[in-house]
KENU-90974 format. One record per residue (C-alpha): residue in one letter; x, y, z. Coordinates in steps of 0.2 Angstrom, whole numbers, plus 5000, padded with zeros to 4 digits. Layout:
// residues N
  res     u     v     w
    A     X     Y     Z
...
This chain:
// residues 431
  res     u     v     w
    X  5693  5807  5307
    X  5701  5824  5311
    X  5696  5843  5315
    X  5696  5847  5298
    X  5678  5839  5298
    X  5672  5850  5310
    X  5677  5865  5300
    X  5668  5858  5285
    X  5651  5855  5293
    X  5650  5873  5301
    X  5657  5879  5282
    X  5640  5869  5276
    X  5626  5871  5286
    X  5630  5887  5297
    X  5641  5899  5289
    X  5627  5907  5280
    X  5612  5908  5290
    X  5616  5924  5299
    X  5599  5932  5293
    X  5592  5933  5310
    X  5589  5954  5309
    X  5577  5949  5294
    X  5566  5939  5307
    X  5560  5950  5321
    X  5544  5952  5313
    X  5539  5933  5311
    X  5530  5923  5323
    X  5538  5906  5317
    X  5547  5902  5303
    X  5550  5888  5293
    X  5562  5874  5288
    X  5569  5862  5274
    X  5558  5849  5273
    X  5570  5833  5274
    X  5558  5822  5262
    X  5562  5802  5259
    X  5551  5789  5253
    X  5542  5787  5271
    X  5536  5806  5273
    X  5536  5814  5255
    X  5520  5808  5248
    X  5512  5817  5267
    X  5522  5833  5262
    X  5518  5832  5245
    X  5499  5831  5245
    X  5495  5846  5236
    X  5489  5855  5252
    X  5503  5868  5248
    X  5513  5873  5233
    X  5531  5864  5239
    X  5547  5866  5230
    X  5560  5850  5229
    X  5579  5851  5227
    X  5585  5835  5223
    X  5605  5836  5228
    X  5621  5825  5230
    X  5634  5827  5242
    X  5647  5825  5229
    X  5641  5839  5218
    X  5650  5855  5221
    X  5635  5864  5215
    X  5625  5859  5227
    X  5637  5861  5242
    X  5634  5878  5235
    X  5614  5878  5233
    X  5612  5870  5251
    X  5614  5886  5263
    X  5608  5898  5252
    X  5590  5886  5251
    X  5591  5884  5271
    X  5594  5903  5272
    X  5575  5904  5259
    X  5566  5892  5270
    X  5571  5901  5286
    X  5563  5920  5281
    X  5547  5909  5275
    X  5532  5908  5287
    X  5516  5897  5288
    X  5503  5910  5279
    X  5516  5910  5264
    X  5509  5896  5254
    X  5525  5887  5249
    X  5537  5876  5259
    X  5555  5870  5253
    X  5560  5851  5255
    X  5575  5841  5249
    X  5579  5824  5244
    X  5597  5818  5247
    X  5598  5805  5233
    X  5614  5796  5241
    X  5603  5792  5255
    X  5586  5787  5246
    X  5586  5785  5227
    X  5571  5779  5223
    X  5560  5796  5223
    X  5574  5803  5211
    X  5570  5786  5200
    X  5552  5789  5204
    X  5552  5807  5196
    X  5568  5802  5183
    X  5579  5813  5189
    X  5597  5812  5182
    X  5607  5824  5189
    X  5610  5836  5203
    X  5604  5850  5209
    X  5588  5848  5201
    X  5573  5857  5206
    X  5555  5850  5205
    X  5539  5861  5211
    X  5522  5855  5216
    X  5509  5866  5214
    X  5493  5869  5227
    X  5480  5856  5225
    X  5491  5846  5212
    X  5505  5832  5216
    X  5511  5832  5197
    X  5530  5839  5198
    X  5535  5853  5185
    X  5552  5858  5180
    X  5558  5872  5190
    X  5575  5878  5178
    X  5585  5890  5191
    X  5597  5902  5178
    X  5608  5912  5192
    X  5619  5925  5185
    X  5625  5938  5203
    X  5619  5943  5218
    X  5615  5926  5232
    X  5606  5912  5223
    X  5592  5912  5238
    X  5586  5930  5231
    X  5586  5922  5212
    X  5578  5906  5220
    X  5563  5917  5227
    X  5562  5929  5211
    X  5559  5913  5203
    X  5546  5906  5216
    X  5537  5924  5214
    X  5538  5922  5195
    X  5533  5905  5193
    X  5517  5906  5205
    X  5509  5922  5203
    X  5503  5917  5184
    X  5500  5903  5175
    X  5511  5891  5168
    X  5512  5895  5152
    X  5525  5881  5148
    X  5512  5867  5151
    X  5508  5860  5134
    X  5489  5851  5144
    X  5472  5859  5139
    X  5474  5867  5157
    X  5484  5879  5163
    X  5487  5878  5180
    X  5486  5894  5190
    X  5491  5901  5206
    X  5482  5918  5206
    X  5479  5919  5225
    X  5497  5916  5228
    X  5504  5930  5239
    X  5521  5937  5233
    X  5535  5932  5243
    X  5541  5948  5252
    X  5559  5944  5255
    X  5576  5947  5253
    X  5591  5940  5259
    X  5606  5952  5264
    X  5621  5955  5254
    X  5637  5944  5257
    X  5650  5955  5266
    X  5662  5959  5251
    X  5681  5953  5256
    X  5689  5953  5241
    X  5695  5971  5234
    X  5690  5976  5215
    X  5704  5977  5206
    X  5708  5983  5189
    X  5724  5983  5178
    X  5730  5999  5186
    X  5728  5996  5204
    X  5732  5976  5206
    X  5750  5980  5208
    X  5750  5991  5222
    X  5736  5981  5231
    X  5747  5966  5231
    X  5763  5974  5234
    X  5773  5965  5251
    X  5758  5957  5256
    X  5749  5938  5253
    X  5734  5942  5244
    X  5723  5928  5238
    X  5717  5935  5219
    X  5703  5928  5209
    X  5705  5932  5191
    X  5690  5929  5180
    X  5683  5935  5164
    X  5665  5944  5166
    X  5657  5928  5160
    X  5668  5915  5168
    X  5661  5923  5185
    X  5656  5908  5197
    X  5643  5908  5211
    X  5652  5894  5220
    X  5668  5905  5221
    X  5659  5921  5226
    X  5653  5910  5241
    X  5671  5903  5242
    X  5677  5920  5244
    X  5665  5927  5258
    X  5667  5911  5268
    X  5688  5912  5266
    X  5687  5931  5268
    X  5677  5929  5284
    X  5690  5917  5291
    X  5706  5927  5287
    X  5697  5943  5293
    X  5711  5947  5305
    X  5724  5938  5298
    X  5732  5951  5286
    X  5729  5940  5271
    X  5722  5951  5258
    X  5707  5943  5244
    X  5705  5955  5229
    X  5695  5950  5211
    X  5703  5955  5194
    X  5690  5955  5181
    X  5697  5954  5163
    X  5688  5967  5155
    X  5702  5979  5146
    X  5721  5977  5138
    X  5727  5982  5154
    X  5721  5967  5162
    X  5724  5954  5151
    X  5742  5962  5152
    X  5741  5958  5169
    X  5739  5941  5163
    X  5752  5937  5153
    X  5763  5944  5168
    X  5757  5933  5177
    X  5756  5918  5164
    X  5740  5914  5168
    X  5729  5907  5152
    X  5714  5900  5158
    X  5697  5907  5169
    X  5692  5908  5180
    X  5709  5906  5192
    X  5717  5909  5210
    X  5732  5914  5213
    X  5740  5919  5228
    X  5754  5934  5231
    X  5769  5933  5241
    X  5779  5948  5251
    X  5794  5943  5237
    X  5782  5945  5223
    X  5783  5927  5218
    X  5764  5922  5213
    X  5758  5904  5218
    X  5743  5897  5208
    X  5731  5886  5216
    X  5725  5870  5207
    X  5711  5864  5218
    X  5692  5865  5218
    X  5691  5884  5217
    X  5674  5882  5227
    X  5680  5873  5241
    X  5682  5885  5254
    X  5692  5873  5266
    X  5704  5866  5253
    X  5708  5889  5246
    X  5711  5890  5267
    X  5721  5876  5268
    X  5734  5882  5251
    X  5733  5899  5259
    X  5738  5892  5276
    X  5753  5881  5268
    X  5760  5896  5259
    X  5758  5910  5270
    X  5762  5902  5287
    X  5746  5908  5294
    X  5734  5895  5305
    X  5716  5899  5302
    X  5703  5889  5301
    X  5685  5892  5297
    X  5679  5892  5314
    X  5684  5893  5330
    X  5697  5880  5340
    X  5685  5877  5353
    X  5675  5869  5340
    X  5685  5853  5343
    X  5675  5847  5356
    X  5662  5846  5347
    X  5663  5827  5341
    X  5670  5822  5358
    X  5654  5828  5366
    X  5642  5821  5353
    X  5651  5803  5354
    X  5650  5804  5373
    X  5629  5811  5372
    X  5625  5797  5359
    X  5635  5781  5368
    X  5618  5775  5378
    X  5611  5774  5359
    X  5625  5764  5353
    X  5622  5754  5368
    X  5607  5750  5367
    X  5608  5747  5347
    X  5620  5736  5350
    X  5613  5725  5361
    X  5598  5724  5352
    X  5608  5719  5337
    X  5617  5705  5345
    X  5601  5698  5348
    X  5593  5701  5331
    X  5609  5691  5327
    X  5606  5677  5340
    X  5588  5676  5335
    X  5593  5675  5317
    X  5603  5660  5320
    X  5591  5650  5329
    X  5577  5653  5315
    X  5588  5646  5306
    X  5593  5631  5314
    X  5572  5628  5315
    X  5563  5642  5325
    X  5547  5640  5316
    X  5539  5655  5305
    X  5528  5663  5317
    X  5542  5666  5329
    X  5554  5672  5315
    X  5540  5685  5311
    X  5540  5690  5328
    X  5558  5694  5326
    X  5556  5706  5314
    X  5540  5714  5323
    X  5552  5716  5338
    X  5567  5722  5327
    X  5557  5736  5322
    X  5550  5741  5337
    X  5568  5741  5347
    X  5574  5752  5333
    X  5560  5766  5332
    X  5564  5767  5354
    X  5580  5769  5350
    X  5578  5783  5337
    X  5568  5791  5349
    X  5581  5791  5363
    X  5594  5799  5351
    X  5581  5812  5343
    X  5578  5816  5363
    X  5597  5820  5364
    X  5597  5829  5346
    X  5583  5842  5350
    X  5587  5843  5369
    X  5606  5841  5373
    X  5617  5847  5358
    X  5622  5864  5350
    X  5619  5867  5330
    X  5637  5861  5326
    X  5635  5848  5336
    X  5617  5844  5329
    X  5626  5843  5311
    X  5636  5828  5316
    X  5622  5820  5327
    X  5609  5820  5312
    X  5619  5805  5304
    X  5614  5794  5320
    X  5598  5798  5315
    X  5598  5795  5298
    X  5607  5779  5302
    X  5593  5770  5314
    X  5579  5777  5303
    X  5587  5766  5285
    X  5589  5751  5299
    X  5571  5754  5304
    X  5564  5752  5286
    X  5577  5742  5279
    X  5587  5730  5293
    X  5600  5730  5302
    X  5608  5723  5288
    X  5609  5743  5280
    X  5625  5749  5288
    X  5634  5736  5279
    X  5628  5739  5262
    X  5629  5757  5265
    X  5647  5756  5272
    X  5651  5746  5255
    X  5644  5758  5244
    X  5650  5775  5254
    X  5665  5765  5251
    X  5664  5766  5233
    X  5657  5783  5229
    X  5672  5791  5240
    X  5684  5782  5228
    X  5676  5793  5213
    X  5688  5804  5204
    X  5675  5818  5205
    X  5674  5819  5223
    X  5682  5834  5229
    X  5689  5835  5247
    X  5676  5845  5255
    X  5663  5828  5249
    X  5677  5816  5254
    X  5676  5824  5271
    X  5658  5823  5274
    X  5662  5803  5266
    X  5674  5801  5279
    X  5661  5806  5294
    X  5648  5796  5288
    X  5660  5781  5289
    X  5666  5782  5303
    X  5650  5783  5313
    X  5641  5770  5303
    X  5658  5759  5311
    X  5652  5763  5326
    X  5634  5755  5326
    X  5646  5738  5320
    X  5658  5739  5333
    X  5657  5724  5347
    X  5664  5733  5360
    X  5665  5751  5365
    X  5681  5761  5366
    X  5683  5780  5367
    X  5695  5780  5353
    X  5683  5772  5341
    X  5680  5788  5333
    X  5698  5791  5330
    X  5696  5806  5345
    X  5713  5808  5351
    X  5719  5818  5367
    X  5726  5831  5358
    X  5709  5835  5348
């Protein structure tokens, strides 16, 4: 559990939401909806038009869709008629079974007055997703659905037209064409995406304003080659490179280094770029460290206090049975849930009052953690430990995922750990 996983959560949750000048005129504004099978049927009761994105944290695609559907749903305000929620289908599968979802991202919407769900197909070709994602909302609820096969199209008319536009991404990385890559390069590191005009990935573009960002200062060059003429396909076969899109990444001495990773992965690009050009950036700041020694230090009287009611869940369990008779078994549970909703309330108290946003991003998994032992017993972190486990084996995870994997771990160790130790976490003094 190291301070790489602090650079990822910023990467995730905070790197884009920098829209604040687009705000100024709103009274309030509103959030993504955190939907699971307690609260989704009270969100989704056709009082408003709500649209759903089903997502995975081991789908690269949606570690892209995430901030840019944060960054919709904070320029939204209450008189706009639509709210965003999401489903995390690692966490709670059984709404994604309930509307057969099979993959992710996947997008439902629920229109005003109706809690049927319809197919909401997002086709994203430039510019930030969140601006295609509002085009589309505009689109789909001003007219009629004229995909629905019923006797009755279902309508919108009084839907107010979103307003709203997200700003351009600061470009970082140079256009560069067969004529001009040489001398942009030249006695320099500079990270190059090469990609043909239809090979172009959203994910990357995001890549590249979070990695440009982080290498501001650093006097590590991004550029794009778009492989639109002889001269830069020539470029190409200089370079030996065959497939698209690709990164590669230039030395002072001219020697060209490809990358092999997840080219959307902006903390394994700054990672390669640190390795072979000697540089030591990360994608937020040093003093970022503390962060996880403070949120373990905030949240110990939670742990505390779920531990001791544990051992007693335990203790109780064991006399039941040995005989306890049914009526004080239920009683058991009735207690079991009552000790864990006072606990949640303790650590959601520290959440909302105690604890910045990065630290907020690493807090949430307490929460999310009593809130499965409150519907589903104590017994929950072990299952959940198994099967977090198991998925963060998969060959498809890529390392930003097995990051996330690795913090949600490591906290759920601690609600099983008998007695406390600073080093639980795997904090060191150095960190």
């Amino acid at each position: 559990f190291s301070f790489s996983v602090v650079m990822i959560l910023q990467s995730f949750f905070f790197k884009f939401l920098t829209i604040g000048c687009l705000l100024l005129n709103e009274v309030s504004s509103l959030q993504v909806y955190d939907l699971n099978t307690k609260n989704f049927d009270q969100v989704v009761d056709g009082f408003t038009n709500v649209l759903v994105l089903f997502y995975s944290y081991d789908c690269v695609h949606c570690v892209t869709a995430k901030p840019e559907y944060e960054a919709v749903a904070s320029l939204l305000k209450e008189s706009d008629d639509i709210i965003l929620g999401r489903v995390d289908m690692d966490e709670d599968d059984e709404i994604a079974k309930r509307f057969s979802i099979k993959g992710a991202p996947t997008y439902k919407l629920f229109r005003k007055g109706d809690t049927v769900a319809e197919n909401f197909y997002v086709v994203h070709y430039n510019g930030r997703l969140g601006n295609t994602l509002i085009q589309l909302l505009n689109k789909k609820l001003s007219s009629a659905d004229t995909s629905d096969t019923s006797d009755t199209l279902k309508s919108n008319g009084n839907f107010k037209t979103l307003d709203y536009k997200l700003p351009n991404f600061k470009n970082h990385a140079k256009k560069l064409n067969g004529d001009t890559f040489y001398e942009y390069i030249k006695n320099s590191y500079a990270l190059i995406y090469i990609y043909m005009p239809w090979s172009d990935q959203d994910g990357i573009r995001i890549m590249l304003q979070q990695v440009g960002d982080a290498f501001e200062d650093s006097g590590v060059k991004l550029g794009k080659l778009t492989l639109e003429t002889k001269k830069e396909r020539t470029v190409c076969e200089d370079l030996e490179v065959t497939e698209w899109p690709t990164i590669v990444l230039s030395a002072p001495n001219g020697k060209i280094i490809k990358y092999a990773g997840d080219m959307s992965d902006a903390y394994a690009v700054t990672k390669f770029i640190n390795a072979k050009a000697g540089t030591h950036v990360s994608l937020i700041d040093e003093d970022q460290t503390s962060v996880f020694k403070r949120v373990v230090n905030l949240m110990k009287p939670v742990l505390v206090r779920y531990r001791s009611m544990r051992d007693l869940m335990e203790k109780r369990e064991d006399a039941t049975q040995e005989g306890v008779d049914e009526l004080e078994d239920n009683q058991v549970e009735e207690n079991q849930v009552e000790d864990v909703s006072s606990i949640l309330a303790m650590a959601q108290d520290i959440y909302k009052n105690d604890l910045t946003k990065p630290e907020q991003a690493v807090a949430k998994h307490y929460l999310k953690v009593l809130e499965r032992v409150s519907s589903k017993g104590i017994g929950y972190i072990r299952e959940e430990i198994k099967r977090l486990e198991k998925i963060s084996k998969g060959a498809s995870v890529t390392p930003t995922s097995a990051e996330l994997f690795k913090l949600r771990l490591n906290i759920l160790q601690e609600f099983l750990i008998t007695d406390q130790a600073p080093e639980s976490l795997g904090f060191r003094d150095e960190l």
